[in-house]
FIROFI-201005 format. One record per residue (C-alpha): residue number from 0; residue in one letter; x, y, z. Coordinates in pm, whole numbers. Example, Ala and Ser with C-alpha at 12.3 -4.5 7.8 and 13.67 -1.06 7.14 Angstrom:
<recs>
REC   seq   type     east    north       up
REC     0      A     1230     -450      780
REC     1      S     1367     -106      714
</recs>
This chain:
<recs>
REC   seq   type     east    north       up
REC     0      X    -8172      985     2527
REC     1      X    -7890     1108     2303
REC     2      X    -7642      930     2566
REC     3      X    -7843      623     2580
REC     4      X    -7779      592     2214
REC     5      X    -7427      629     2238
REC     6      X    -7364      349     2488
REC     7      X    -7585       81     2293
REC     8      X    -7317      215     2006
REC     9      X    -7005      189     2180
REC    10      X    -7128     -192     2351
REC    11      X    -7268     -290     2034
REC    12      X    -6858     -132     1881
REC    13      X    -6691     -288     2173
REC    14      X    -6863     -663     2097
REC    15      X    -6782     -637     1750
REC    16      X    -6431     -514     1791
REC    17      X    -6412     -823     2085
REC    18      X    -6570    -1041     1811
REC    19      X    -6309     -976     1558
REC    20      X    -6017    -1043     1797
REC    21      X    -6153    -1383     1869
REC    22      X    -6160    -1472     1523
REC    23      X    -5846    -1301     1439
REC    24      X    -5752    -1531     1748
REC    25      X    -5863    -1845     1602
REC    26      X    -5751    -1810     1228
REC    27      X    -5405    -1735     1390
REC    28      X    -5390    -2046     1577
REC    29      X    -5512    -2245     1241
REC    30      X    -5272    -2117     1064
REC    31      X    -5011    -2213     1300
REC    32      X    -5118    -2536     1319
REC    33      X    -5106    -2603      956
REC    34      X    -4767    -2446      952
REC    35      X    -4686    -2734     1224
REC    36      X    -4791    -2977      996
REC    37      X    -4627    -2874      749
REC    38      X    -4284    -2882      908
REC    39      X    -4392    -3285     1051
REC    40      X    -4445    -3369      712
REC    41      X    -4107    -3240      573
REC    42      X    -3971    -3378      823
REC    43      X    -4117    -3715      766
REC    44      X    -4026    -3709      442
REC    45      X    -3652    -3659      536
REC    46      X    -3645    -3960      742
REC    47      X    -3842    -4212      466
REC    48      X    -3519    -4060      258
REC    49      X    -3287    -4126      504
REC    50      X    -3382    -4457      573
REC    51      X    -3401    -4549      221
REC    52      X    -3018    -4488      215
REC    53      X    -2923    -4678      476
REC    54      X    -3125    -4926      368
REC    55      X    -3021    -4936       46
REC    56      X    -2610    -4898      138
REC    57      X    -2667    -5179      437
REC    58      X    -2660    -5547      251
REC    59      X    -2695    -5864      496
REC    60      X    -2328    -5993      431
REC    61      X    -2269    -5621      623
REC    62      X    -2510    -5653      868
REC    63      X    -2366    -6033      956
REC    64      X    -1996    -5924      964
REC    65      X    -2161    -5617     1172
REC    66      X    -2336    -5896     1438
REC    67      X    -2029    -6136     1466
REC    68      X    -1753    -5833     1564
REC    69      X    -1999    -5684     1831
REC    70      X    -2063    -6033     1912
REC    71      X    -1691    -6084     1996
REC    72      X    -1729    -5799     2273
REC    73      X    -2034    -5827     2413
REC    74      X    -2154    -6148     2431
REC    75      X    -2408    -6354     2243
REC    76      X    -2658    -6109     2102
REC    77      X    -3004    -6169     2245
REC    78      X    -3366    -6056     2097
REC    79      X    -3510    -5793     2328
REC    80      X    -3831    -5969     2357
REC    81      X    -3636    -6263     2551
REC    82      X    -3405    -6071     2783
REC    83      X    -3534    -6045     3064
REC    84      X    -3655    -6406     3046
REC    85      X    -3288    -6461     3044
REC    86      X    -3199    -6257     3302
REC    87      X    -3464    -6387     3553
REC    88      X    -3541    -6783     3475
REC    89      X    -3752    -6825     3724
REC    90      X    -4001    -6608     3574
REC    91      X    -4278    -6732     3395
REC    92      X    -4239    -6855     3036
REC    93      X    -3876    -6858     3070
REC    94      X    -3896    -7226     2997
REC    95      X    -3959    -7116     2644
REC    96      X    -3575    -6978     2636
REC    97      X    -3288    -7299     2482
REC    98      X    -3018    -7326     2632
REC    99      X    -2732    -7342     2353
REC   100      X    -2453    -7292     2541
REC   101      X    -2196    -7550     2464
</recs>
């Protein structure tokens, strides 16, 4: 009987200590991912900051001088949107696409 008694103990021991672990488990992994939050939202902040500088160092005279010189080596700049209409007119919609070459 005395033995009986003892295992029930040690289950009932082993299912609380198994208990604990899981929960232990589970806080741990909350924790990190509030931690991981944490470091997104620095981070986020970081970039708003660093595009507030460039925005506010970047005025459109800039930004036109900027256009025109890569202009000069590449070629007429062209939306992204409307690229591959002009790369492939036979494609639907590309009728929407001027031609303004002189």
């Amino acid at each position: 009987m005395f033995a009986k008694i003892a295992a029930v103990i040690l289950a009932l021991g082993v299912c609380a200590c198994s208990l604990l672990a899981l929960r232990q488990a589970r806080l741990q992994a909350a924790n990190e991912l509030a931690e991981a939050r944490l470091r997104v939202r620095s981070i986020d902040e970081r970039v708003s900051l660093v595009r507030a500088g460039i925005a506010a160092s970047v005025v459109p005279s800039e930004v036109e001088h900027m256009t025109a010189a890569a202009e000069d080596i590449v070629g007429p700049l062209v939306p992204l949107a409307l690229r591959d209409q002009l790369e492939a007119p036979d494609a639907p919609g590309s009728q929407l696409v001027e031609d303004t070459d002189p």
